[in-house]
Steps between C-alpha positions, in 0.01 A plus 500: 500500500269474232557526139414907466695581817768345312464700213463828698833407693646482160389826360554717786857393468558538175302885559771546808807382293368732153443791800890492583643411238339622197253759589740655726682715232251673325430855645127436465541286833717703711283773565235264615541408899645192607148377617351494165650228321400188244453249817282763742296577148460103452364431818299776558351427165434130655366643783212709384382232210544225714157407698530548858493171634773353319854514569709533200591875593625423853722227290586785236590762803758270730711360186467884348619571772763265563640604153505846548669512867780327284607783282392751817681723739251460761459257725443150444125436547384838383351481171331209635339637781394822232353234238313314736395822706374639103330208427336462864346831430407448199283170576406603834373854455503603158343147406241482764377869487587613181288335174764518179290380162580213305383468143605141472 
């Protein structure tokens, strides 16, 4: 792993742990479903700024979703399989057919 996978490894964890254990208790966050949290925001955020060829978002989607099958009552393996499944449609169909502008 390179230096920003590294990084990204990093911060996803830290966004999993702050997701249990801090964010957890405010009532702004409960009403929100369980698939909407800091990690699937991070990476789906990666996903649709990062260019398509690259693979720093495939990275960001299996250790997102390593950390969140942790604190999960489903299966093992299933916010894995929904990261990379969000991310493969993002690069491979919204990417390809869809133009998003960048003013940078």
């Amino acid at each position: 792993m390179n230096k920003k996978e590294v990084i990204i490894v990093f911060v996803l964890g830290f966004l999993a742990l702050a997701q249990v254990s801090f964010f957890s208790h405010f009532r702004l966050f409960v009403f929100l479903p369980e698939y909407i949290n800091l990690v699937s925001a991070a990476v789906f955020i990666i996903a649709i700024f990062e260019k398509r060829r690259h693979r720093l978002a495939w990275v960001a989607a299996f250790w997102g979703g390593i950390f969140l099958n942790f604190y999960s009552q489903f299966f093992f393996g299933f916010w894995v399989i929904c990261l990379l499944a969000t991310v493969g449609i993002i690069k491979f169909l919204i990417k390809k057919y869809v133009s998003i502008p960048s003013f940078w």
